[in-house]
C-alpha positions in Angstrom: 26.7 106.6 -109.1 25.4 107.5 -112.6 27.6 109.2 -115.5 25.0 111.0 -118.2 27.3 112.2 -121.5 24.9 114.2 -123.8 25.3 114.8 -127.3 23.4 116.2 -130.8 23.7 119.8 -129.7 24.9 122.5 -132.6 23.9 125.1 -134.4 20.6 125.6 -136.6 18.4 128.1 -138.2 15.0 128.9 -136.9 12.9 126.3 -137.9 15.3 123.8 -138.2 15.2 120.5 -136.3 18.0 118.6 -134.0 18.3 115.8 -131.6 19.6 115.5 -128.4 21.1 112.1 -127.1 22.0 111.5 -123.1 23.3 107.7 -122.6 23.8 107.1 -118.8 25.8 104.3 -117.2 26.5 103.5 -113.6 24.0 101.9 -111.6 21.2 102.6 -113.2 17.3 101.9 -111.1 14.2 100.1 -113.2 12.7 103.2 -111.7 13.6 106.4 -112.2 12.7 109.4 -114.3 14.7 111.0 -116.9 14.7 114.7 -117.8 15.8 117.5 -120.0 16.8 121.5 -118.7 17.8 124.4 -120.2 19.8 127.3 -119.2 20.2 130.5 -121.1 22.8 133.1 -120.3 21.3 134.9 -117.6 18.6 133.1 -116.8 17.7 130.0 -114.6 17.5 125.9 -115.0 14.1 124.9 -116.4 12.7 121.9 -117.0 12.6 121.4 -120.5 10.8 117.7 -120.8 11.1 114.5 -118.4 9.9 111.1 -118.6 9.7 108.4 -116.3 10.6 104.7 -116.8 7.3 103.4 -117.6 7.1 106.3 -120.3 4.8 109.4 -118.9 6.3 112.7 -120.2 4.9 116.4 -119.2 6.6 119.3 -121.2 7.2 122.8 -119.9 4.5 125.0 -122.0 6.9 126.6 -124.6 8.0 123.3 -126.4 4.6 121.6 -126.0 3.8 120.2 -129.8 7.4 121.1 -130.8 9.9 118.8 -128.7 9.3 115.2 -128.3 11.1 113.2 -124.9 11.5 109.3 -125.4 13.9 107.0 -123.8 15.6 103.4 -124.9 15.6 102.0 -121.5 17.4 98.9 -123.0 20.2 101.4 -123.8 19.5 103.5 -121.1 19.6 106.5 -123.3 16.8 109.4 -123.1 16.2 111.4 -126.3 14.8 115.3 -127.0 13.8 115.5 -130.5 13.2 119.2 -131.1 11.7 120.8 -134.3 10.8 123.8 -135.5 13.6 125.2 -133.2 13.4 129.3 -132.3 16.2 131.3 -131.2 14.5 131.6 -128.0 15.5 128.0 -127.4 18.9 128.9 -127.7 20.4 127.5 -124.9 22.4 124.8 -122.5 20.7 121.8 -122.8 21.2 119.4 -119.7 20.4 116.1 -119.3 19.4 114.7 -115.5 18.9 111.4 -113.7 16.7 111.5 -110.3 16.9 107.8 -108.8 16.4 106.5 -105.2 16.5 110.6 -104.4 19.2 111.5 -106.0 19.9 113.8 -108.9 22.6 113.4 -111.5 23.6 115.7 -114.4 25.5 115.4 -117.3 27.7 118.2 -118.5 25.6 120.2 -120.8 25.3 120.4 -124.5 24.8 124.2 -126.2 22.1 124.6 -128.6 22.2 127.4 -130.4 19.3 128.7 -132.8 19.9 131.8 -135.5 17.0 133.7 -137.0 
């Protein structure tokens, strides 16, 4: 079992910056791969930004050059540093854990971004 607690969420203005923490504990795999989604109201999941243990990233499109994934695998804590936030980002934020073919998510922290 793995237990992901995110934090950083809040509120900022357009243009602003914020960063999202997700420490997991449990049984945690050398191998794995570590991801951020978003869900706005009314809309589906999407993949937001992932990274695997031995650090490759890919982005979705709309935060490409604007949101940055890293992870502390010593801490085993994943990090989304956003900047130059839009309200369209406004959102959700989850954080997920897919090891040995499973997937585990924390509980979600809101995001929200005022023009």
């Amino acid at each position: 079992q793995v237990q992901l607690v995110e934090s950083g969420g809040g509120m900022v203005q357009a243009g602003g910056s914020l960063r999202l923490s997700c420490a997991a504990s449990g049984t945690i795999f050398r191998r794995n791969v570590m991801g951020w989604y978003r869900q706005a109201p009314g809309k589906q999941r999407e993949l937001v930004a992932a990274i695997t243990s031995f650090g490759s990233t890919n982005y979705a499109d709309s935060v490409k050059g604007r949101f940055t994934i890293s992870r502390d695998n010593a801490k085993n804590t994943v990090y989304l540093q956003m900047y130059n936030l839009k309200p369209e980002d406004t959102a959700v934020y989850y954080c997920k854990a897919s090891q040995n073919s499973i997937d585990y998510w924390g509980q979600g922290t809101q995001v929200t971004v005022s023009s």
